[in-house]
OpenMM code with the backbone's topology and positions (N, CA, C; nanometers):
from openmm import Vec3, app, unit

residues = "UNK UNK UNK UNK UNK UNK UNK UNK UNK UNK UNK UNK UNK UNK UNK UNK UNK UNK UNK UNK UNK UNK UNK UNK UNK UNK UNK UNK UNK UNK UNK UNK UNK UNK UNK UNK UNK UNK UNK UNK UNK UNK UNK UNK UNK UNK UNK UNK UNK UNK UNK UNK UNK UNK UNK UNK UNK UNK UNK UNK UNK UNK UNK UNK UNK UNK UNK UNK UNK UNK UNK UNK UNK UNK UNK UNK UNK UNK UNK UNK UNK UNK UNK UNK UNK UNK UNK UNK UNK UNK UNK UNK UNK UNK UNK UNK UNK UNK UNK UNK UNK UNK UNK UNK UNK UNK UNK UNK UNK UNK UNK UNK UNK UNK UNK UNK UNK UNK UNK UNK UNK UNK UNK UNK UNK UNK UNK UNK UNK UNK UNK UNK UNK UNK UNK UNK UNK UNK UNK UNK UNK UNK UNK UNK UNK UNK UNK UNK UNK UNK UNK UNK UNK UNK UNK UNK UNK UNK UNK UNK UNK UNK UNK UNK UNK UNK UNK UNK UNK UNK UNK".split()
positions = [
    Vec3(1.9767, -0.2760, -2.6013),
    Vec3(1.8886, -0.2065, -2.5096),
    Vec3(1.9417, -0.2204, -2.3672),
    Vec3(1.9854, -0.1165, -2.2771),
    Vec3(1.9949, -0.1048, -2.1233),
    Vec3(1.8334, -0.1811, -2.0345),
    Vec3(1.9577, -0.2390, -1.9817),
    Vec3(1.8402, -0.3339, -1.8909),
    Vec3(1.7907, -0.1929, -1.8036),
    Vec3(1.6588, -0.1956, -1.7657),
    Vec3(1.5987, -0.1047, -1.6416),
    Vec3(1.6932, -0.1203, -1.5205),
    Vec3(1.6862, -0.0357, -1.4568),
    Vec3(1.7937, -0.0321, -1.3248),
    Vec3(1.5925, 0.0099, -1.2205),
    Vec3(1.6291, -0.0801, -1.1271),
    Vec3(1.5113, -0.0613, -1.0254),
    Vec3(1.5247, -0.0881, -0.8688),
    Vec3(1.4588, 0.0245, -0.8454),
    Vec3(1.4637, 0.0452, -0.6837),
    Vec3(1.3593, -0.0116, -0.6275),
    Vec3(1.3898, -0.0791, -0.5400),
    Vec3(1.2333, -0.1375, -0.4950),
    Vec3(1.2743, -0.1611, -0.3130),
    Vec3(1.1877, -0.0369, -0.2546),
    Vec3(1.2157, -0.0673, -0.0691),
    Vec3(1.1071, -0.1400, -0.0382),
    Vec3(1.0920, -0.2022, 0.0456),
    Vec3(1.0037, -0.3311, 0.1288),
    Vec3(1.0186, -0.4272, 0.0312),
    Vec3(1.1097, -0.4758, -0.0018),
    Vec3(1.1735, -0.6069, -0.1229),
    Vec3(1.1417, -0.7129, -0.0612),
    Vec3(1.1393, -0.7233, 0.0980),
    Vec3(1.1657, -0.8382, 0.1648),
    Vec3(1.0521, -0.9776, 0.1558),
    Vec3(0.9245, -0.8490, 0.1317),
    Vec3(0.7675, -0.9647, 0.1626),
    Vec3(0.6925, -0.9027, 0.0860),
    Vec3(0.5845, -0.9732, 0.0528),
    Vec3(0.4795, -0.9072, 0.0201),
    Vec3(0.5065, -0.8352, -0.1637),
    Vec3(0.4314, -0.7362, -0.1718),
    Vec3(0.4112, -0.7113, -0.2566),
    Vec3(0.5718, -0.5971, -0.3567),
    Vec3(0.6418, -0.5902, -0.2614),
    Vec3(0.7758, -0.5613, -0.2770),
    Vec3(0.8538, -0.6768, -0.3159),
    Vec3(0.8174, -0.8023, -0.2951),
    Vec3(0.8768, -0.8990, -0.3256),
    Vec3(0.8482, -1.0000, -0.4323),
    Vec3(0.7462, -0.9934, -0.4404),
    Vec3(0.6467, -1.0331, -0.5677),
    Vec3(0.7285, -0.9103, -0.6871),
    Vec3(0.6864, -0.7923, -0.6523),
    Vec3(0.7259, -0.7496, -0.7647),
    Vec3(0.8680, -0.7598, -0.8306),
    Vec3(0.9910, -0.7665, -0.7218),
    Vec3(1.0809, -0.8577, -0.7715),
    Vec3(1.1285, -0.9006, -0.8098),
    Vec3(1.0259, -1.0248, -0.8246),
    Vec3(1.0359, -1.1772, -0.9101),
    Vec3(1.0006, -1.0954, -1.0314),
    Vec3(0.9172, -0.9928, -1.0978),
    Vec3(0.8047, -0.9726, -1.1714),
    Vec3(0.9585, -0.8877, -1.2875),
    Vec3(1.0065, -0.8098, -1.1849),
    Vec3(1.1476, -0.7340, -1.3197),
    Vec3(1.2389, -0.7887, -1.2731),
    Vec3(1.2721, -0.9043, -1.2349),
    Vec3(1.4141, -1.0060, -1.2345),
    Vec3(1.3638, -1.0982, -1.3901),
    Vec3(1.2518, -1.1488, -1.3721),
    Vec3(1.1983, -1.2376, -1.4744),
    Vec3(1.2641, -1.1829, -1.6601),
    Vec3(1.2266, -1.0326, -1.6274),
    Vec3(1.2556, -0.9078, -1.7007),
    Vec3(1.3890, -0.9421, -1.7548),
    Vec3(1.4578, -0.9630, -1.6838),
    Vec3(1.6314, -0.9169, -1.6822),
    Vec3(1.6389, -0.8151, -1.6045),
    Vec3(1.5623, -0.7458, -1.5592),
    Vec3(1.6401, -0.5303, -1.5119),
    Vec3(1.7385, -0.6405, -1.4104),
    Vec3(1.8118, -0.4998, -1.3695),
    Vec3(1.9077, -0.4707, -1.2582),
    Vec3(1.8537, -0.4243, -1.1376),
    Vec3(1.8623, -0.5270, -1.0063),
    Vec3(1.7646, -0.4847, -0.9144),
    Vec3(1.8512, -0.4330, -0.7786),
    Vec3(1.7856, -0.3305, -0.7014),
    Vec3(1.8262, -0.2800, -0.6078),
    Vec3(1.7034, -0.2849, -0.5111),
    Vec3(1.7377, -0.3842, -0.3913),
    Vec3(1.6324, -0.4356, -0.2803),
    Vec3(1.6568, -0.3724, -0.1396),
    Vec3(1.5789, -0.3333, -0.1050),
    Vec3(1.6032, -0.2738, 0.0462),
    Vec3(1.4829, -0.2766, 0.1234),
    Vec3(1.4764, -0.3486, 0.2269),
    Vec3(1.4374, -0.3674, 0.3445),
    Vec3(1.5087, -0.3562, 0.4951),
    Vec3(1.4988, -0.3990, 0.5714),
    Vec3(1.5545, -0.4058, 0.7255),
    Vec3(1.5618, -0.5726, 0.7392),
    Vec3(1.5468, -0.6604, 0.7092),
    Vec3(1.6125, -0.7980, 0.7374),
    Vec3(1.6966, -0.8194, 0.6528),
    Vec3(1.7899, -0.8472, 0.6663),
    Vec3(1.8789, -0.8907, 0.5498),
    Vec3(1.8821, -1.0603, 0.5026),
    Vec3(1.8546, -1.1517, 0.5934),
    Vec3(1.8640, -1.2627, 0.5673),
    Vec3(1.6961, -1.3040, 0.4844),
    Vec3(1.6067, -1.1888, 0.4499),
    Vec3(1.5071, -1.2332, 0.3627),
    Vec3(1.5771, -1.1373, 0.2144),
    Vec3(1.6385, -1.0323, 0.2467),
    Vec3(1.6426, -0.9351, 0.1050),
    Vec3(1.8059, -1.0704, 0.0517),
    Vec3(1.8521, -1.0934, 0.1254),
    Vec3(1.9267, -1.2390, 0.0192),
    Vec3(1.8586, -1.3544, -0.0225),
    Vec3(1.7463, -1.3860, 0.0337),
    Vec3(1.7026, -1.4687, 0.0123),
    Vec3(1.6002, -1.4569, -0.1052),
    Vec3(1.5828, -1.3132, -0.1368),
    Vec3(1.4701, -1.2862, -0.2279),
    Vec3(1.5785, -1.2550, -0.3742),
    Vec3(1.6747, -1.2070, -0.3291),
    Vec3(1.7804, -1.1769, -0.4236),
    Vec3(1.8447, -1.3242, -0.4997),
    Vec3(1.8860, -1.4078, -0.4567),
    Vec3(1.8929, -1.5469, -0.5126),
    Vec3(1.7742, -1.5885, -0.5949),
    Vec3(1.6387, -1.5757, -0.5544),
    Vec3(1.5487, -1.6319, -0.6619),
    Vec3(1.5529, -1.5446, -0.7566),
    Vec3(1.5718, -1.3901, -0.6964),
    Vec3(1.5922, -1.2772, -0.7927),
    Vec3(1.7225, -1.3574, -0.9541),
    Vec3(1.8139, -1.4025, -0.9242),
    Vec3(1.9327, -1.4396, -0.9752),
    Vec3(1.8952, -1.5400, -1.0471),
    Vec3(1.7778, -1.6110, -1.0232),
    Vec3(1.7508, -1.7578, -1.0877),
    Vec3(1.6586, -1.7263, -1.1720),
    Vec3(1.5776, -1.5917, -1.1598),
    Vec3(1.5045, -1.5914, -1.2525),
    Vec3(1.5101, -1.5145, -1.3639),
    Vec3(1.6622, -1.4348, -1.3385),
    Vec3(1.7074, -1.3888, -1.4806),
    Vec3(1.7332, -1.2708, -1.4452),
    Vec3(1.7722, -1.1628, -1.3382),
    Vec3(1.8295, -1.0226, -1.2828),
    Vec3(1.9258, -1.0852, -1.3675),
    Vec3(1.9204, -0.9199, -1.4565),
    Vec3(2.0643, -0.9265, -1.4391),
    Vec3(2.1834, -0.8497, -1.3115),
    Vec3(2.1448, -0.8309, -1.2537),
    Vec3(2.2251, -0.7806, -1.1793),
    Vec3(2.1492, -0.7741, -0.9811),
    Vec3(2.1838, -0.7743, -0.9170),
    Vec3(2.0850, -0.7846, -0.7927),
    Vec3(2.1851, -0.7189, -0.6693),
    Vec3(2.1455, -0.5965, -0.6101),
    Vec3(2.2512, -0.5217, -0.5027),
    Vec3(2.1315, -0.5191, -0.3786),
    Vec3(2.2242, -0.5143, -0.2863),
    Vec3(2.1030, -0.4965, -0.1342),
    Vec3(2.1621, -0.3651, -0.1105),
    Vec3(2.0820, -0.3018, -0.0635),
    Vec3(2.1115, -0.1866, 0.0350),
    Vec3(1.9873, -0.1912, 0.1361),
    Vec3(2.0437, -0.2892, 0.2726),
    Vec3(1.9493, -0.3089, 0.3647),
    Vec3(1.9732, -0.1600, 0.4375),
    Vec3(1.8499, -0.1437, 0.5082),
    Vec3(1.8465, 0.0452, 0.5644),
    Vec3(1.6642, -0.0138, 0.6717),
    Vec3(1.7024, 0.0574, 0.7551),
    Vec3(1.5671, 0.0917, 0.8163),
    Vec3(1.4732, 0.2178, 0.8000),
    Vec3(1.3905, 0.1976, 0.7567),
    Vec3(1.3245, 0.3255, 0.6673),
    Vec3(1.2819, 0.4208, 0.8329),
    Vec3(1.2779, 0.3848, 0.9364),
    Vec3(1.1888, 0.4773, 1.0039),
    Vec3(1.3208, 0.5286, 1.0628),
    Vec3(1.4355, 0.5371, 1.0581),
    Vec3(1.5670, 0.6103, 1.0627),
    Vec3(1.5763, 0.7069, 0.9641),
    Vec3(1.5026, 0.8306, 0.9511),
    Vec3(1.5336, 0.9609, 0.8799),
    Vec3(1.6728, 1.0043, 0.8621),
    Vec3(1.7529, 1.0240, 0.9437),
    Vec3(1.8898, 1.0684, 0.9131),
    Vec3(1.9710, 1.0191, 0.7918),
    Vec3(1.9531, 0.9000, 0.7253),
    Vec3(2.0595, 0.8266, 0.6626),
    Vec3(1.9671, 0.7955, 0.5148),
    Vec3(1.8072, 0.8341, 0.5416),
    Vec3(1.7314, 0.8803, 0.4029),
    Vec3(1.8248, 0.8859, 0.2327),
    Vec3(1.9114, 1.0079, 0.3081),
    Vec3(1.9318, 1.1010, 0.1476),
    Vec3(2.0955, 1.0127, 0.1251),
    Vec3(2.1396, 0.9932, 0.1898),
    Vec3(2.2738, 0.8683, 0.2100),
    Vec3(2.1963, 0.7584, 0.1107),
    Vec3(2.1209, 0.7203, 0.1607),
    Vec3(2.0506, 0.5722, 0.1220),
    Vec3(2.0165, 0.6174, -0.0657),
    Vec3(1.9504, 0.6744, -0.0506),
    Vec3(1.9102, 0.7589, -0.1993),
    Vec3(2.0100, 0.7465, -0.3149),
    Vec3(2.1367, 0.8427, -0.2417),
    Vec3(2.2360, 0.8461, -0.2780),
    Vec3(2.3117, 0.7351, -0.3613),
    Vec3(2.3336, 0.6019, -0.2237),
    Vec3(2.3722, 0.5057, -0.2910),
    Vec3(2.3287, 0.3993, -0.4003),
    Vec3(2.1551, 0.4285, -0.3857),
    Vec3(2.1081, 0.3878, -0.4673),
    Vec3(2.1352, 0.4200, -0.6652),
    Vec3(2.1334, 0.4773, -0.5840),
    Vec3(2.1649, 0.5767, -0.7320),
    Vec3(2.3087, 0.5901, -0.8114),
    Vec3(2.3912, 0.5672, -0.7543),
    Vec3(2.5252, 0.5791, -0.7811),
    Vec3(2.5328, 0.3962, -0.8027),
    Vec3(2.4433, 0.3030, -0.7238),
    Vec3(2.5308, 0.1323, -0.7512),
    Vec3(2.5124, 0.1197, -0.9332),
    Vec3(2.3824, 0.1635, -0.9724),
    Vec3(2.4112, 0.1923, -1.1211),
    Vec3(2.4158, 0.2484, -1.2491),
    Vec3(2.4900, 0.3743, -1.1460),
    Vec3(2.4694, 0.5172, -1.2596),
    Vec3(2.3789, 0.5269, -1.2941),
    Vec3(2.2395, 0.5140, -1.2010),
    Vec3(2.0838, 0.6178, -1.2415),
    Vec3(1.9899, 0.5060, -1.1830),
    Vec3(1.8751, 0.5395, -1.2016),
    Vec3(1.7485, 0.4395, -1.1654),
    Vec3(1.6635, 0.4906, -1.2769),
    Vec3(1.5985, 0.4011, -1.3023),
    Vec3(1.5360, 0.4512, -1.4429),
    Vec3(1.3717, 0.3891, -1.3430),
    Vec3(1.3752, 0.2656, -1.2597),
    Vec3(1.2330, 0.2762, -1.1911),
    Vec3(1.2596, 0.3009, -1.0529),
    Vec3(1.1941, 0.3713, -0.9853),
    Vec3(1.1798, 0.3498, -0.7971),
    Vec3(1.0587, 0.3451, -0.7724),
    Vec3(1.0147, 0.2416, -0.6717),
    Vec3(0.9313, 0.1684, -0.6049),
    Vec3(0.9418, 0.1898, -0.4942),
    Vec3(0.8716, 0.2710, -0.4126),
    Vec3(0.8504, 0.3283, -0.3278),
    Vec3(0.7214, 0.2177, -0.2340),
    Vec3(0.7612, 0.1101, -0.2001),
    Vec3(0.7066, 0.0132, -0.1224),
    Vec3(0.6450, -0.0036, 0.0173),
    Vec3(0.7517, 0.0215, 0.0842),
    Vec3(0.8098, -0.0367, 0.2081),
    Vec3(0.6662, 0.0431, 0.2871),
    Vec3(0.6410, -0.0679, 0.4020),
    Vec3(0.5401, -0.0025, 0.4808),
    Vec3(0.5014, -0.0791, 0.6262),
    Vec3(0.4528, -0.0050, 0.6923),
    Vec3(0.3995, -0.0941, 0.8090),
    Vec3(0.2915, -0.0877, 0.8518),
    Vec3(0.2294, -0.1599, 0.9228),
    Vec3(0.1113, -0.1451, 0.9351),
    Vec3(0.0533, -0.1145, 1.1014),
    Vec3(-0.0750, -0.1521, 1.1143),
    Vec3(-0.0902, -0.1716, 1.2713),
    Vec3(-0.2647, -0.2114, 1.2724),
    Vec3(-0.2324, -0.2413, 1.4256),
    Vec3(-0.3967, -0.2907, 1.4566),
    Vec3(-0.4262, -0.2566, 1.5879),
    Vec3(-0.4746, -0.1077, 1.6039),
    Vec3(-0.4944, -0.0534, 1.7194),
    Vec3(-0.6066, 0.0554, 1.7085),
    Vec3(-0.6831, 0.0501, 1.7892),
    Vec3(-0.7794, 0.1819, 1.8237),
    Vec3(-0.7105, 0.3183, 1.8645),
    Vec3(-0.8111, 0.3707, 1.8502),
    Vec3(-0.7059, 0.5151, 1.8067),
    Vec3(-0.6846, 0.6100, 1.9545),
    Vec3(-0.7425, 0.5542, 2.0709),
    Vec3(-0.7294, 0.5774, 2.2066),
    Vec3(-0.5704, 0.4955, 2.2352),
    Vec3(-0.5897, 0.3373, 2.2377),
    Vec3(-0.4642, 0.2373, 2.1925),
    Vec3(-0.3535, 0.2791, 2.1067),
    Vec3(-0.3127, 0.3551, 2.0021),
    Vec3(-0.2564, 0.4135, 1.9177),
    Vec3(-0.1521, 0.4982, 1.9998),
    Vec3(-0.0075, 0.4378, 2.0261),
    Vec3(0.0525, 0.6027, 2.0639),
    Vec3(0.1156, 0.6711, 2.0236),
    Vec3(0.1303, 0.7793, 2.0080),
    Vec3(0.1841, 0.9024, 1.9372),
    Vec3(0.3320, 0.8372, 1.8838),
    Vec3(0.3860, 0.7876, 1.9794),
    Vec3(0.5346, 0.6833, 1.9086),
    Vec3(0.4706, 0.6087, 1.7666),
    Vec3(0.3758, 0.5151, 1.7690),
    Vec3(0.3568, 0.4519, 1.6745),
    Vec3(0.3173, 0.5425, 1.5881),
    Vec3(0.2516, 0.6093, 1.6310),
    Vec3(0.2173, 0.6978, 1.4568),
    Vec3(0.3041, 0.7653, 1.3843),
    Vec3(0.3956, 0.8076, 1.4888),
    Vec3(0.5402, 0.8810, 1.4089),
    Vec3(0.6261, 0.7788, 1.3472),
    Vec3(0.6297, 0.6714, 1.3999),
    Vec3(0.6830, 0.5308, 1.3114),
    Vec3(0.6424, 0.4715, 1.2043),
    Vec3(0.5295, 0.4893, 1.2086),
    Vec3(0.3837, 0.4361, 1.0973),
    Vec3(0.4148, 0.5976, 0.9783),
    Vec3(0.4335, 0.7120, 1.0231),
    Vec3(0.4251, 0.8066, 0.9236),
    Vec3(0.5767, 0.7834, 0.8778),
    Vec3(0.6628, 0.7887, 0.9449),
    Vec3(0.8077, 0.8241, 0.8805),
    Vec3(0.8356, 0.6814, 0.8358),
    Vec3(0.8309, 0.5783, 0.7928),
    Vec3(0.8060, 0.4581, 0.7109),
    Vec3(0.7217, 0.4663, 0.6279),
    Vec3(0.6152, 0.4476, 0.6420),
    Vec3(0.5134, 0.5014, 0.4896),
    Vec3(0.5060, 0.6666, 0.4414),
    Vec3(0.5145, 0.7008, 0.5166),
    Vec3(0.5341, 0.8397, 0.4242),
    Vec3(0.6558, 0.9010, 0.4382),
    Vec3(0.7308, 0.9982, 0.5308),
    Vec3(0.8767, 1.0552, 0.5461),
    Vec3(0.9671, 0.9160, 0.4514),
    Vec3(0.9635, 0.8502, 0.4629),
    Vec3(1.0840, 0.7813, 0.4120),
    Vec3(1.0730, 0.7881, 0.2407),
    Vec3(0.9157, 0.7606, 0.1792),
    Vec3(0.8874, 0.7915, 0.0548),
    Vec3(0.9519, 0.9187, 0.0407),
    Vec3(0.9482, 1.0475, 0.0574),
    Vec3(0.9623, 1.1427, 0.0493),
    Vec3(1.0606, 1.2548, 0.0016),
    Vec3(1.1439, 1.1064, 0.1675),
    Vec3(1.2789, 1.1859, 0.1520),
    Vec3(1.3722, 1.1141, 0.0415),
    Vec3(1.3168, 1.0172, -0.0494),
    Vec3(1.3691, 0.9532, -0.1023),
    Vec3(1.3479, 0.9672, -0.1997),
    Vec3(1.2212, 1.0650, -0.2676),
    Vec3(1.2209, 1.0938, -0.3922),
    Vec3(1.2905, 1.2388, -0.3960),
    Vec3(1.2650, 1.3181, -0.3012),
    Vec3(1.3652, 1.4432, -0.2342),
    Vec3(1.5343, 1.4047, -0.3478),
    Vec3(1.5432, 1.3390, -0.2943),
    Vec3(1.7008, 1.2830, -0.3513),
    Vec3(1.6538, 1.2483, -0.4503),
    Vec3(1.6067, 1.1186, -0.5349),
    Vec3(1.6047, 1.0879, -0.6616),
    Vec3(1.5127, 1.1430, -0.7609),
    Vec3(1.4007, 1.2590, -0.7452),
    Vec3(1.3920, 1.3043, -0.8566),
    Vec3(1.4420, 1.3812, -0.9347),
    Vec3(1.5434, 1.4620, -0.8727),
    Vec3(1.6058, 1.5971, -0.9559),
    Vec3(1.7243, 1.5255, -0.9854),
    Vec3(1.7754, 1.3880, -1.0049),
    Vec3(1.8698, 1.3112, -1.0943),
    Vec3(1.8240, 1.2325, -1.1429),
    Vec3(1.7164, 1.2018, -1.1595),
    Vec3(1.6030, 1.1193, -1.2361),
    Vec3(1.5509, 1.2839, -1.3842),
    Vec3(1.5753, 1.4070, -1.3519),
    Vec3(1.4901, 1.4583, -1.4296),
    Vec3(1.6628, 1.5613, -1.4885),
    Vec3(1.7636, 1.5089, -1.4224),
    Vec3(1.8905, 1.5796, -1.4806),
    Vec3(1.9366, 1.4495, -1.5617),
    Vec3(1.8801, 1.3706, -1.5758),
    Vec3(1.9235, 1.2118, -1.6233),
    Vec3(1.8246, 1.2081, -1.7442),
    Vec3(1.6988, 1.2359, -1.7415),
    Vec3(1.6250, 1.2508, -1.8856),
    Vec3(1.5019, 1.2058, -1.8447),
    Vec3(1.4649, 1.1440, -1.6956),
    Vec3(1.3294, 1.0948, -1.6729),
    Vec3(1.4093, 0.9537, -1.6195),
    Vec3(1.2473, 0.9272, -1.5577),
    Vec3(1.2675, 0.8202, -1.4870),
    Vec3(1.0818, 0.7583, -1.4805),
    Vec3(1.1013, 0.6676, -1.3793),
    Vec3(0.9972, 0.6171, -1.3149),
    Vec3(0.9773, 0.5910, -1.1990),
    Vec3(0.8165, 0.6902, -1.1296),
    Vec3(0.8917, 0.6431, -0.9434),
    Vec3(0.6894, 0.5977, -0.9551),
    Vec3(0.7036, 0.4680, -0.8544),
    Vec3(0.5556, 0.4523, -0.8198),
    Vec3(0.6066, 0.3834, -0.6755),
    Vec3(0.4673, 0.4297, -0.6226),
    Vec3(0.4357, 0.3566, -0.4575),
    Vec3(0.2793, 0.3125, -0.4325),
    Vec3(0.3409, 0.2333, -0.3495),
    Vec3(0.2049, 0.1594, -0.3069),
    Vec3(0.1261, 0.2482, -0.2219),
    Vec3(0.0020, 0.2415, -0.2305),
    Vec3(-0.0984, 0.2948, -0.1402),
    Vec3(-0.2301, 0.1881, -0.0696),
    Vec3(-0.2976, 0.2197, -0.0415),
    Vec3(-0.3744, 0.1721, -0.0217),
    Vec3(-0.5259, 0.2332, -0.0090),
    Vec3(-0.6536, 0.1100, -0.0554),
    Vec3(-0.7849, 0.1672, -0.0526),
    Vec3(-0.8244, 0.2300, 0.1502),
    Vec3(-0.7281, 0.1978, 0.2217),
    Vec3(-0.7285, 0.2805, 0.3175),
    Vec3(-0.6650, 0.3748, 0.3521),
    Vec3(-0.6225, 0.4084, 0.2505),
    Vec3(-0.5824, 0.6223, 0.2459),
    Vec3(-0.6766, 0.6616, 0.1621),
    Vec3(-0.7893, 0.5689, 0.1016),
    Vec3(-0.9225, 0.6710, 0.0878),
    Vec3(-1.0307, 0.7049, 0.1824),
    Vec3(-1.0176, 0.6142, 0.2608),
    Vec3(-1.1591, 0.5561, 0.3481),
    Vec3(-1.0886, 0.5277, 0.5027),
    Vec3(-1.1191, 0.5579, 0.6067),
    Vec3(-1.0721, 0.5311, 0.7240),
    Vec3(-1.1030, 0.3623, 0.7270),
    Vec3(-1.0493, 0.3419, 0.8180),
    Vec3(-1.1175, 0.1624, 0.8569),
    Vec3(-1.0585, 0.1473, 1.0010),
    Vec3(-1.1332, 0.0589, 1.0658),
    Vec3(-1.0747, 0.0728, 1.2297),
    Vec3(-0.9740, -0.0174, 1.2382),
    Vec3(-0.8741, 0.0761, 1.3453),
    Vec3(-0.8011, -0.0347, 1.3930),
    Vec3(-0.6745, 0.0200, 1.2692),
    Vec3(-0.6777, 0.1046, 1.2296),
    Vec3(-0.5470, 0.1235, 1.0981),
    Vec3(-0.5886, 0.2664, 1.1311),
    Vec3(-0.6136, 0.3680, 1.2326),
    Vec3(-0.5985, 0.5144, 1.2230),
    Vec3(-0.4493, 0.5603, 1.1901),
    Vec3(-0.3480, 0.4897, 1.2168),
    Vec3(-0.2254, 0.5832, 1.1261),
    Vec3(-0.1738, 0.5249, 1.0150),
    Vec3(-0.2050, 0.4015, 0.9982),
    Vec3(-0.1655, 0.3475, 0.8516),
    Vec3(-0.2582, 0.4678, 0.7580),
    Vec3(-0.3915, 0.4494, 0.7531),
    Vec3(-0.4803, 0.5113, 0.7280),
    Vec3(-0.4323, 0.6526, 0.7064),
    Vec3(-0.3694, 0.7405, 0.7884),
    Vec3(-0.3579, 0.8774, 0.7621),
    Vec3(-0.1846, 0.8540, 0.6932),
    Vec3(-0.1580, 0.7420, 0.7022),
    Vec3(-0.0053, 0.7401, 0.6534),
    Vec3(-0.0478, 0.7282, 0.4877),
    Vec3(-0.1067, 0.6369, 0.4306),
    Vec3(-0.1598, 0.6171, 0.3153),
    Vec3(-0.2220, 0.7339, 0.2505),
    Vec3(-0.3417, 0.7836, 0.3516),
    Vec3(-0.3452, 0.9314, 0.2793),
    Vec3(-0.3096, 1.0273, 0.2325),
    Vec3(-0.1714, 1.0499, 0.3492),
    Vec3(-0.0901, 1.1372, 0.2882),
    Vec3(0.0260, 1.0799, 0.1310),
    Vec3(0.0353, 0.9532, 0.1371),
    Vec3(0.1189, 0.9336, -0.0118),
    Vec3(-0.0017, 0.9894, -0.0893),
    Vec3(-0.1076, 0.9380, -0.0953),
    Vec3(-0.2242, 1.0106, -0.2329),
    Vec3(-0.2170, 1.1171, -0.2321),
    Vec3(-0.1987, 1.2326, -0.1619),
    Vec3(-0.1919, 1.3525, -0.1870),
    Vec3(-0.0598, 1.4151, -0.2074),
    Vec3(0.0321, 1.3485, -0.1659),
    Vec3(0.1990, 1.3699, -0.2637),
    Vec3(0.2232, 1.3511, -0.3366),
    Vec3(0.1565, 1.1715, -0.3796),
    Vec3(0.2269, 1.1363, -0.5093),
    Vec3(0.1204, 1.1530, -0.6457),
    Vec3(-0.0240, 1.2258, -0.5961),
    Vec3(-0.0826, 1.2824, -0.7073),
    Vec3(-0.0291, 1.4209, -0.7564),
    Vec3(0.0171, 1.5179, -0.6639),
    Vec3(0.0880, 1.6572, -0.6599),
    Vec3(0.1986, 1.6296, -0.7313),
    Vec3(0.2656, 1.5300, -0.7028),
    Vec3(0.3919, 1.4842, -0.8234),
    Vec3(0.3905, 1.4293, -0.9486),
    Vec3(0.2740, 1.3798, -0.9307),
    Vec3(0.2123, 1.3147, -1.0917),
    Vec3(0.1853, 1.4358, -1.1838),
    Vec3(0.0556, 1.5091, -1.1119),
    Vec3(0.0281, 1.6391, -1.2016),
    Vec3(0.1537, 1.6988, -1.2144),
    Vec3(0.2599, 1.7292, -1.1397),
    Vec3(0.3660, 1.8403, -1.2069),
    Vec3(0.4580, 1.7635, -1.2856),
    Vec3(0.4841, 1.6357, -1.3286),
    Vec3(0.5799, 1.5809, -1.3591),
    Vec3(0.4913, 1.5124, -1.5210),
] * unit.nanometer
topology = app.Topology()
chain = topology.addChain("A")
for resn in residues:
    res = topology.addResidue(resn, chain)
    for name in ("N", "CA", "C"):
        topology.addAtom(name, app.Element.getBySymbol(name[0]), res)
């Protein structure tokens, strides 16, 4: 049996990193990407101890659009396919929505959402010329419900529920 090959962006903390541990334990073949590199090695070593078989970084800053479909790309090529992507990576904030500036929200959207996007943009139509795949992302119960102090996380989250249900139903 082929070990799973898995993509997982925001690897570094949190619930990107937990999960991880969760298909290293597995055996799959893991592909970690965040923006620190001295945590995505550091998560990659326990990754190694707990039974990956295989563990690649491709550190990238998600709110850098240009280098998206590059990033995709290489993902995809370190082991001839991805059979899961984990669409993670996110940021947050704690500001009123007067406080909120138009910079941060375009940072807050193109990290939680543009970067999802452009990244399934690239890996689903070689995920579905490959025979199928698996792509999930995190959301949150605040892309159902506003909550203060998170007005663009909040509309960043919303918008994955309404992409990645539009991709569910057609797929």
């Amino acid at each position: 049996m082929m070990m799973k090959r898995v993509w997982i962006t925001g690897a570094s903390s949190g619930i990107g990193e937990n999960c991880a541990y969760e298909y290293a334990a597995m055996g799959c073949r893991l592909l970690l990407t965040a923006t620190r590199l001295n945590r995505l090695e550091a998560v990659a070593d326990r990754c190694r101890k707990l039974g990956a078989a295989d563990v690649a970084l491709l550190p990238y800053d998600l709110s850098e659009p240009d280098g998206i479909a590059d990033l995709a790309g290489r993902a995809w090529r370190q082991y001839a396919g991805i059979d899961i992507l984990f669409c993670n990576a996110g940021i947050s904030q704690r500001t009123t929505v007067e406080d909120t500036t138009m910079e941060m929200t375009r940072q807050i959207m193109e990290v939680n959402f543009f970067a999802s996007v452009g990244i399934v943009k690239t890996v689903l139509p070689l995920m579905l010329e490959a025979g199928g795949g698996q792509i999930a992302v995190t959301t949150s119960i605040a892309g159902r419900f506003g909550f203060p102090l998170r007005c663009a996380y909040s509309a960043s989250k919303h918008a994955l529920y309404g992409y990645f249900e539009t991709l569910r139903a057609e797929y």
